[in-house]
Each structure stands twice: as C-alpha cells, then as structure tokens.
N, C-alpha and C positions, 0 to 999 in steps of 0.2 A: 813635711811642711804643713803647718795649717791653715786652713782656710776661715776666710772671714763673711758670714751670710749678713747681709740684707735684706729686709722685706718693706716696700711701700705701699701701703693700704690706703691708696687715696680714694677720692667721691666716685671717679670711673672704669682705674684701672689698678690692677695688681702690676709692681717692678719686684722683681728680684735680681739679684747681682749676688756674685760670688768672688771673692776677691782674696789674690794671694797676700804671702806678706810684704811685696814692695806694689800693695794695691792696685794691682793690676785686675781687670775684671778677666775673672775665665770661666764663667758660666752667666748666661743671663736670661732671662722670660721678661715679656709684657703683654697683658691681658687685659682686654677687657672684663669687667666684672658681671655687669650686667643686673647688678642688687646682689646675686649671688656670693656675698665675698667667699664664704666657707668654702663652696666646694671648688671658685677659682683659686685659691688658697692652696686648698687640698691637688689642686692641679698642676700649679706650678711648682708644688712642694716635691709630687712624684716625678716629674720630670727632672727635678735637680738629684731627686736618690736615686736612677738611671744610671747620672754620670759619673757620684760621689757613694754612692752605694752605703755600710754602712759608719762612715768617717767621720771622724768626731769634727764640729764646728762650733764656731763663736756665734751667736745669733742675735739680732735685735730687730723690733719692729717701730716700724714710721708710719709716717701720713695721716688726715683727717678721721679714717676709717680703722687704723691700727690700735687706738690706745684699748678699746676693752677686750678683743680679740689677743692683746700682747696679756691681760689680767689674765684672762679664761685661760691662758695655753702657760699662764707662769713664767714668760718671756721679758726681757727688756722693752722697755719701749723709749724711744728716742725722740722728739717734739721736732715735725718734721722743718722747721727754721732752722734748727739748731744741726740738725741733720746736714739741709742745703750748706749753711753755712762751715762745717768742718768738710763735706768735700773739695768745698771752693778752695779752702786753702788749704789743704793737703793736693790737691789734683792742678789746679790752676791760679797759684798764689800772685799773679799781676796781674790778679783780677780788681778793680775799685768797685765798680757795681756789677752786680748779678740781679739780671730779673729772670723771675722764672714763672711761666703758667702752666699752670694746671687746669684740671677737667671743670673742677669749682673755684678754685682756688687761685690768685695773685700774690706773688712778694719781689718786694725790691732789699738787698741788703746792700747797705753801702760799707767798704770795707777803707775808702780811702782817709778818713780820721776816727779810728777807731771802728767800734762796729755799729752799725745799728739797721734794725731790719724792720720792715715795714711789712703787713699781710693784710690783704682783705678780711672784712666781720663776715657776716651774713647775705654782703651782697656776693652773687655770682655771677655779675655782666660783667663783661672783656676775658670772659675766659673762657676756656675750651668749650664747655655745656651751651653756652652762649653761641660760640661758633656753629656747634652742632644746628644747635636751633634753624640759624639763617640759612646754615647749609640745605636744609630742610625746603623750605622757602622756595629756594631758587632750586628744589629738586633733585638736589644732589646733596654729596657728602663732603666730610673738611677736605681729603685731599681733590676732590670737582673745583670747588670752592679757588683752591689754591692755583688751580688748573688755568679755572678763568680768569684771574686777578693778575696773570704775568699778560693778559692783554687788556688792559685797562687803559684809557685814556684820559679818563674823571674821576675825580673824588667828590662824592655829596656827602651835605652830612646829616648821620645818622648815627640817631641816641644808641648809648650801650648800657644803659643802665639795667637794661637786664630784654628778653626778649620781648615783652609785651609789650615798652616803646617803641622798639627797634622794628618791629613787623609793623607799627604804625607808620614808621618811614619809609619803609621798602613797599610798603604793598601799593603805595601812589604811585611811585616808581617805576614798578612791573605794571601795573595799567596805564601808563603813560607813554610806555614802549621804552623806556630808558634799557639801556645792555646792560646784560648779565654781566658781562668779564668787569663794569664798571662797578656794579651793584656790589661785585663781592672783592675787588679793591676798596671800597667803600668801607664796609663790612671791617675789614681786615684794620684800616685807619681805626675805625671808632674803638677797636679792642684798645689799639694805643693811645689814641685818646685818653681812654679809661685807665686804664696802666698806669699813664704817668702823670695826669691829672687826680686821680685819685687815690696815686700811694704816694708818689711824690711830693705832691702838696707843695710846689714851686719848689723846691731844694733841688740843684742843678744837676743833673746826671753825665757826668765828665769823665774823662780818662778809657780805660779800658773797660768795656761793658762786654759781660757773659750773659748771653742766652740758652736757658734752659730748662727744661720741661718738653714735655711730649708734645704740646702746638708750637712750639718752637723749633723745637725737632725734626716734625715731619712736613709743617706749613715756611717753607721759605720768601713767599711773600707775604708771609705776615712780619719774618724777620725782617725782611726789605723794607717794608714801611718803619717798622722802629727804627732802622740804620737811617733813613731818610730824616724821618722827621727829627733824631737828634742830631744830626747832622752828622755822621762818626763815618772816620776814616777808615779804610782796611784794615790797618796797625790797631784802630782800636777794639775793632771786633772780636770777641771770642765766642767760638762757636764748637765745645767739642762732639766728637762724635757719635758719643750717647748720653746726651744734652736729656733726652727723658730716663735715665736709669743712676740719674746723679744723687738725687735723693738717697733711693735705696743704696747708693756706694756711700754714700756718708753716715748712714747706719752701720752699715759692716766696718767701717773705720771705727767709730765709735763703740762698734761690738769689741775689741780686740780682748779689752781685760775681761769680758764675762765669761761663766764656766762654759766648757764643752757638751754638745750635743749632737746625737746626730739625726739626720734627717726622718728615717724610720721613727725615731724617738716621739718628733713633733706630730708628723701622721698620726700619733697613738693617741696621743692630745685631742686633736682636732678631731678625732673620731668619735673618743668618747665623753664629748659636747653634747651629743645629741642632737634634743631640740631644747635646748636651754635656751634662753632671752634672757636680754638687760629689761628693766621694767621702770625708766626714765620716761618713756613717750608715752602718753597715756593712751589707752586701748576704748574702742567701740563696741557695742549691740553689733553681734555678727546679722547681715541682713537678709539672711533667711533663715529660720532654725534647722531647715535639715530640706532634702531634697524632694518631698514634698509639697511643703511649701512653696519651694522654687515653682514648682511645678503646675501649681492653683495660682499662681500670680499670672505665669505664663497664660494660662489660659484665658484666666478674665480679660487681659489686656489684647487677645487673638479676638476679642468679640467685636475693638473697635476697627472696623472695615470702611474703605470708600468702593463705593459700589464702581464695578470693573466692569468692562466688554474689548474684546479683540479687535485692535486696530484693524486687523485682515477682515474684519467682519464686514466693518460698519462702514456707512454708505450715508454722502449729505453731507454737512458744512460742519466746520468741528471747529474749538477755540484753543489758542494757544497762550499760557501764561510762562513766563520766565520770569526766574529770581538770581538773578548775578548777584551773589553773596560777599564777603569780605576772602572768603577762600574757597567755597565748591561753588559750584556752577547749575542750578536745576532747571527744569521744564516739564510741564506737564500739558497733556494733551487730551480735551475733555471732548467728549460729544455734546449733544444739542439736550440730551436729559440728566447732563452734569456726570456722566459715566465716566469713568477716566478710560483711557484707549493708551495713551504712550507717558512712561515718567522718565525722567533721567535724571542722574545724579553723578557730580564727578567733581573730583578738583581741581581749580579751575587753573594751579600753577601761576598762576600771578599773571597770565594770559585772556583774559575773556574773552577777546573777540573770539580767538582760537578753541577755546571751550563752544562757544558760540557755534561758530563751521562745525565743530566737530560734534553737538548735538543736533542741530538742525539737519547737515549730512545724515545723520542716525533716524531721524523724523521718518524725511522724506524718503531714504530707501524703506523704509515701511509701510510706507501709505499703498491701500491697493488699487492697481490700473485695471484697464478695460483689456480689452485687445487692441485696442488701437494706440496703448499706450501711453493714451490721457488718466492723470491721475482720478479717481474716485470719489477726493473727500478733497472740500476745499478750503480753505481757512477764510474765518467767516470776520476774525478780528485776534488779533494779538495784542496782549498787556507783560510791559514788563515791570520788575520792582526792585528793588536791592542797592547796592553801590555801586554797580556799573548800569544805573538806568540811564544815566542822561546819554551815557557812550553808545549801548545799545538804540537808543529810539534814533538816534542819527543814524550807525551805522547799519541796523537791519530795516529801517523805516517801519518802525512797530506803529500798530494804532493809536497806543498810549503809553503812559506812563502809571504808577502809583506809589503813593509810599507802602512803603513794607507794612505798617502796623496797621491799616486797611484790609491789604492781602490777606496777613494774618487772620484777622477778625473776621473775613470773610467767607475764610478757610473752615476755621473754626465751626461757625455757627451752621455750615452745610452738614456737618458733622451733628453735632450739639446744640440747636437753635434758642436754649436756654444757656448758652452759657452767659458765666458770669465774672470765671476769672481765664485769663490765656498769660502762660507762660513760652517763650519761645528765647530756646537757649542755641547761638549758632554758631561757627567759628570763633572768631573774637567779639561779637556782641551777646548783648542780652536784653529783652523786651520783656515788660508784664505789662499785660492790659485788664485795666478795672473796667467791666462792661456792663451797663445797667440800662436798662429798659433798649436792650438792643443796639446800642451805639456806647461809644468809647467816652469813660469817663473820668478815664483815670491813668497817663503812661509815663512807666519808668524804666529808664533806659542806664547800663552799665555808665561810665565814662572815659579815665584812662585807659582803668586796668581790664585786663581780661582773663583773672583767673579765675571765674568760675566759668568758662567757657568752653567746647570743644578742641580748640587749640590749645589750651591747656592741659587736659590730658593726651591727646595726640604727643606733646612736647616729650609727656614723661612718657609714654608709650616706645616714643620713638627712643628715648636715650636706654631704655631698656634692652632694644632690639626687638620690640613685639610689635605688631601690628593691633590697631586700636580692638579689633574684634577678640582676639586672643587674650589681650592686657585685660578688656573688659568682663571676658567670661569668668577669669581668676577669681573677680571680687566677687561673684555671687556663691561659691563657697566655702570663702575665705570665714577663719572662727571667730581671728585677735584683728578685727580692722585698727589701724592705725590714727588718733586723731592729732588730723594735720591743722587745725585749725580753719580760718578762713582768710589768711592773707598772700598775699602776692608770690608769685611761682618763685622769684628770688630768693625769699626766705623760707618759705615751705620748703624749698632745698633741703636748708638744716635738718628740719622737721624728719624728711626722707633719709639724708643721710644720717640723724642718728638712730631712728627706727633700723636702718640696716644693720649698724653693728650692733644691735642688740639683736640679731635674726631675725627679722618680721619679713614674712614672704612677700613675694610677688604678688600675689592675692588680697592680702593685710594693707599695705599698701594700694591699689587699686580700689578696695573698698573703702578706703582712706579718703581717697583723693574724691571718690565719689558723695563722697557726707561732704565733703570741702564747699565740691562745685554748690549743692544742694546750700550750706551754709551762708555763701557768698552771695546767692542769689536771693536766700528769705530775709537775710539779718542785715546785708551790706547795700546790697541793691534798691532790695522794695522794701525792707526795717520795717520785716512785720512786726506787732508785738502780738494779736491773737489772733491762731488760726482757724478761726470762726470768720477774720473776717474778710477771707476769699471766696463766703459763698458756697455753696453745696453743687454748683457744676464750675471743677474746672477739668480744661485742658492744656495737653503738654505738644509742646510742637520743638520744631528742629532735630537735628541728626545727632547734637547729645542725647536728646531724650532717647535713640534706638538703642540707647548702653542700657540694659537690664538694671543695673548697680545704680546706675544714676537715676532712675526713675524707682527703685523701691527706696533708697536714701531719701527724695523729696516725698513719699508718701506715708513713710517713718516719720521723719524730724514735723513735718505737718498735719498727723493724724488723719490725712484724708485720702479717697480714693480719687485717682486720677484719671482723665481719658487721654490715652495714649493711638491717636490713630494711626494704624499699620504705614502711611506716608508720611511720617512723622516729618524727616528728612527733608520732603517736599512740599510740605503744606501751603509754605509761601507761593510756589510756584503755580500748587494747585487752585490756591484763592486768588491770585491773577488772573488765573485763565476761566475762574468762575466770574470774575469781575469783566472778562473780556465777553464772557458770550451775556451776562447781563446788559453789558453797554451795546452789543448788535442786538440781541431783542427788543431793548427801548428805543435803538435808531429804527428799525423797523416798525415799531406801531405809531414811532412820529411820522414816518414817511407814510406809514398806510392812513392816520389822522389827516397830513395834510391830504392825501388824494382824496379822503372824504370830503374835505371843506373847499376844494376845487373844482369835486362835483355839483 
C-alpha cells in the first residue's frame, strides 16, 4: 500500500501527516519551529523514517513557510487554501464553512454556494501569534490562557488588530485589578471579533461550521466563544480530532499522483542545502566586524558608572525614587551624596501594587538595624514617576509625584551635566528630550504604536522560545542581519517570516529587529533628518538600551557615540529618587531660613 506524506510549513509550527489510501492518517508530528524551519524539518522528517524506514512515498509541501523550502528540496508545493480546502471535502464534506487559525495566519472558506475562501494579508491579529502575545501578558501561556477563560464572568472589549493595541487595553485592565480568567475570555472574544469581522466582511456564516488549526485545536474556549457568538447549535459544530494536522492531510491527499520518494531521500536534500538563502529580504552592516570590536565597545560603554555604596554600610537618611512603568517595575535607592545603595528592577505582570510590596518588602529587609532592632537609615522623602504614579502616591503615601521626562532629565544630567540630547526607550513607550541650556526643550514621545520598543522585541523573543538576554546576545555576532524595515510588529511579521524561509538565523534576525527599533525611533518618532542635530552629548536610558545590538544599531545608523549608563534600566527611578532628596534638601534650608528669620 502506499502511503501519502504531507508537510505544513506554516509561520510557527511544522504538521506532518502520513496518510493511507482510504486517507486515514497513520503517522503524525507537530512542532514547533522556533525560526528554525530546516532543522525542525529535518526532525520531523527523521522521526517519520523510524516508522516508514526506507518506503517509497507521495510528498507535497504546504503553508506560508513551505513554498521555497518545497523549490530547494524539488518537492511539490501545495497553496495552503487550497490544501485546507481539498481536506475539508475529502474528510468532512457537510461542511459549509471552515474557519481555520493559524500561528499568523486566518481563513474562512465558504463551501455552501460554491467555493470561495477568504485569508488574512499582512495582518496577524486574531491569530495564534496574537494569542501568544496576550498570553504573555497575563504571564502565562495559550493553553494558561484557555485555563482562565472557562471562569470568566465578563467580556471587555479589546482591540485585536495586532498586539500593540491589545496590550493598550489590557494593561488598564490589570492595573485596575480587573480578573485574569475575564481578561483572557476577553482576549479569546477579540480574536473572533477579528475573525469574522475581518474575513467575513458581513457574508453570514450559517449551516455547519469546521474549526480548524492548532488554536482551535488545543484552545476550546476560544472555540466556545465562536459557537457563542454565532450562535450554532451542537448539530452544527464540526470539530475533528486533529483540527491542527488538517492542512498537512490535505497536502498528502493532493500529493497522491506525484512521483515516489522516500524519506532518506528528502533528508539527503535537506542536508545538502547547506547554508544556502533566498536573497528576497534585503540584508544589513553586520554590527560589529569581528569580536574585537564587540569587545572595545563593551568597554567604552563599562566607563559610564553611577557611583555606588553598600546599603549594609551606610548610615543617615536615604531617598527613595520609583518608576511604575507600562510593564517593569523599578526603584532605586540613593544616599544623601547621590550614591546609589539599592536598585530594583522587575516585571511588574500587570500588578503594581504587588510589584510595589514586593520591592519595598526587598528594600527594607536590607536596610541595616542596630541591636535594638531599629532600622539605621531612614527615608528622608520618596518620589514616584511612570503610569502607575497617581495609584502609587495614594496607595504608598509617597511625598511626591513627577512626570517621567523630569526624572529622566534628571537622571541624565547626574550622569552627563552637559547633556543635550536623552533618548529613553521602555516597554511600550518612547521619550526623546531636546535639552538646552539645562532644561527641556524639546519632547517627543511614541503614540499608538510601540514597535520600536522593548515589548517589541520581548514579543519576538518570546515567540522564539528565547529569553530576551539570549535573543539579544545572537545579534551581536550575527554577519547577514535582516532589514526589517521600520514598521509595525504585524507586518514586520511578513518581513520575519520571509527572511526565515530564505535561512537567515536567529541572530540576522535579532540584529534585524534591532536596526528596526533604532529606525522607528530616529525616522518615525523624533524624524531626524541630520544627525548633527542631537548635539555632541547624548544619552541612552531605559532597559532596551541594556541589549548591546540595540545600542550599537542606534550609534551606527547615527554616527555618534552614546552614553549608556550601566542603570540604564533604572534611570527613571534613579532620577526620582535624585529628585526626592533635592526636594528634602530645599525643604530643609527653607525650614532652616525660616528659623533664621524667626530669630
């Protein structure tokens, strides 16, 4: 008998299916790719010659990621609609509509007058990458997500058009104290919103509706909200059991008249690829020429220091600054000659109070006691700054308030007392301050979007499976960075996914993404046109700038040397707390002024 291979090469994951002649599947893998498609490829490829050893098969490749990988290996390739739509009717023929999500990707095909199938362009909001995202967010992952969403009692709504609105709705939300299990019901709606708002385009979705794809698959209260909101009965539900491996079965149906191959065969292919690339994405200035260089950058940027001392030391009245952010949490804690004694940095999970307890708790067990058990060091005045100030000065009774770009400036100039320009890039915002003769003369600030941001590569970090330190170290010896341009994380998608099926690593990518941030910020944000006229001192602040990649990309693309102080991360919180012990030193010499003029 023989057998019929499928392969779906979609934006996140690898399907393979193996299917007899009366289509039955009897061999299947799903992977994750993780950019890697080759060697997940090659993974799932060896596992299937395990079972099938060396057996001749029919083969064809699918999905977003499959067509140049089906060129290079001399395979079929299959146009993955066309794919969904022959298994639907070969597997499940009373079917009228099929929607099916994917990692990027949306389709709706209507089957009931004739056919006609509808897919997402360039956007990837309401789809799995999407979900990822949120999942992210509220700290967990899709199947967390799904977990909390069977106890939901509300729906709010919240934009899907891709994650940079979406985290604009949710992050009110989680500082608001709103519940999670609601948040990510919420969530779960907006994807169908998206769905059928934006492929449907009002054309009724009736009769028997198929879900399928991998978040269909494995998230069943996502399915629950489509059965809800189109109102479908049991009878109309179709829901089969490998709802994500349908794709790749509609390949291997489709494979049936192509020549035989066998598995070893294709390995031989795939092997001797190389490192071949497609050469469609255009490529960068690798951002350091060799390790060396890495290494003279390193150093110059190790010069800019905030002068330190050991909390356990020091003794007398100390100031405390906090910066409640859009997504970490910081505080720094200064002595009386601007020494810094304690920092902290953390994400604040969509919780700040609770970041809050949980750096303060971290504070005070450090401060040092007597014997008696009285602490040592007493807090002389605290300033808070960021998005959660107004929450904070109520709920901690801080001394003050400040806005952020004070802080900033503040921060700065303890540092650099000439500066002239300040950049501070931080979760989802972005600040530049034009500073002249000392004070602020100049601020421009992101607005919707936040993809030149921290949370923007965080996003793609995380859909990697890397953690942002790891993701970031890639790009600084990365050779072919990738140029992604400088627009919005939804379409920069594309960008990424087509640099991967032309091979461009992990690294290429990340160095990529780092010229992006660096682009979004000079050309989109503050629309430099010459870089002469930021002035001969600037500084870099925020927790993007501690990615190596993103601070050599912003001092390439603008010809200048940057100060990067080793608190990069903290700066806000550090120029709070420098702003707090300025404000007790001047309430001091008023209170020693009046006791003069009362003598």
């Amino acid at each position: 008998m023989t057998h019929h291979l499928g392969i779906d090469v979609g934006s996140t994951t690898v399907k393979l299916a193996v299917l007899d002649a009366d289509n039955n599947t009897v061999f299947s893998d799903y992977q994750r790719h993780h950019a890697d498609i080759r060697a997940t490829i090659a993974e799932v490829i060896a596992e299937a010659a395990d079972h099938f050893g060396d057996e001749e098969l029919t083969v064809a490749i699918t999905g977003s990621g499959g067509l140049l990988l089906a060129q290079w290996l001399n395979l079929s390739f299959v146009q993955e609609v066309i794919a969904s739509k022959t298994a639907v009717e070969a597997l499940i023929p009373a079917t009228d509509v099929a929607i099916e999500l994917g990692g990027e990707d949306a389709k709706i095909i209507y089957f009931d007058q004739g056919i006609e199938q509808r897919m997402n362009g360039t956007c990837a909001g309401g789809t799995g990458a999407f979900i990822d995202q949120m999942a992210a967010l509220l700290n967990t992952d899709a199947a967390g997500l799904d977990t909390l969403a069977r106890e939901a009692t509300i729906i709010y709504p919240i934009a899907s058009r891709c994650g940079v609105f979406a985290k604009t709705d949710v992050q009110p939300l989680l500082n608001e104290g709103a519940r999670r299990e609601d948040i990510a019901a919420s969530i779960f709606q907006s994807v169908v919103t998206q769905t059928i708002s934006g492929l449907a385009c009002g054309r009724p979705i009736r009769g028997s509706v198929a879900f399928l794809g991998g978040p269909l698959q494995y998230l069943p209260q996502l399915e629950e909200r489509f059965i809800q909101t189109l109102n479908l009965t049991p009878e109309q539900v179709i829901k089969p059991s490998d709802a994500h491996l349908f794709v790749a079965r509609g390949a291997a149906i489709a494979s049936k008249d192509n020549a035989l191959l066998t598995l070893p065969e294709i390995d031989a292919r795939l092997a001797a690829l190389g490192d071949t690339q497609g050469s469609e994405v255009t490529r960068l200035e690798a951002l350091f020429a060799d390790e060396g260089e890495y290494e003279r950058f390193r150093a110059r940027h190790a010069q800019a220091t905030v002068p330190k001392a050991p909390l356990a030391d020091y003794r007398g009245v100390a100031f405390l600054g906090i910066d409640a952010g859009s997504t970490t949490f910081k505080a720094a804690l200064i002595g009386s000659e601007g020494q810094l004694l304690k920092q902290y940095y953390a994400n604040n999970k969509g919780d700040v109070l609770g970041a809050a307890k949980h750096a303060l708790g971290e504070i005070y067990a450090e401060l040092p006691c007597g014997e008696d058990g009285e602490a040592l060091v007493d807090f002389g005045h605290v300033t808070v700054t960021g998005y959660g100030e107004g929450l904070l000065l109520e709920a901690l009774r801080a001394d003050s308030g400040e806005i952020e770009t004070i802080a900033h400036l503040r921060g700065a100039q303890q540092l650099c007392p000439e500066v002239e320009f300040i950049l501070d890039i931080g979760g989802q915002d972005m600040k530049c301050l034009r500073v002249k003769d000392g004070v602020i003369d100049h601020i421009m600030l992101n607005e919707a979007c936040s993809s030149g941001c921290g949370s923007f590569i965080e996003s793609f970090a995380t859909s990697l499976k890397m953690d942002v330190t790891s993701f970031a170290q890639a790009a600084t010896s990365a050779k072919l960075p990738v140029d992604l341009g400088s627009r919005c994380t939804v379409f920069m998608n594309s960008r990424v996914k087509q640099a991967q099926k032309e091979g461009a690593t992990v690294g290429d990518i990340s160095a990529g993404l780092s010229y992006s941030v660096i682009k979004n910020a000079l050309f989109k944000v503050i629309k430099i046109r010459d870089p002469r006229d930021v002035g001969a001192h600037v500084v870099v602040q925020g927790g993007t700038f501690l990615n190596d990649a993103v601070l050599r990309a912003f001092e390439k693309l603008l010809g200048r040397e940057a100060i990067r102080p080793d608190i990069a991360g903290t700066m806000g919180a550090f120029g709070a707390a420098l702003l707090a012990r300025d404000r007790y030193l001047a309430a001091l010499r008023e209170e020693q002024q009046d006791g003069q003029e009362a003598a």
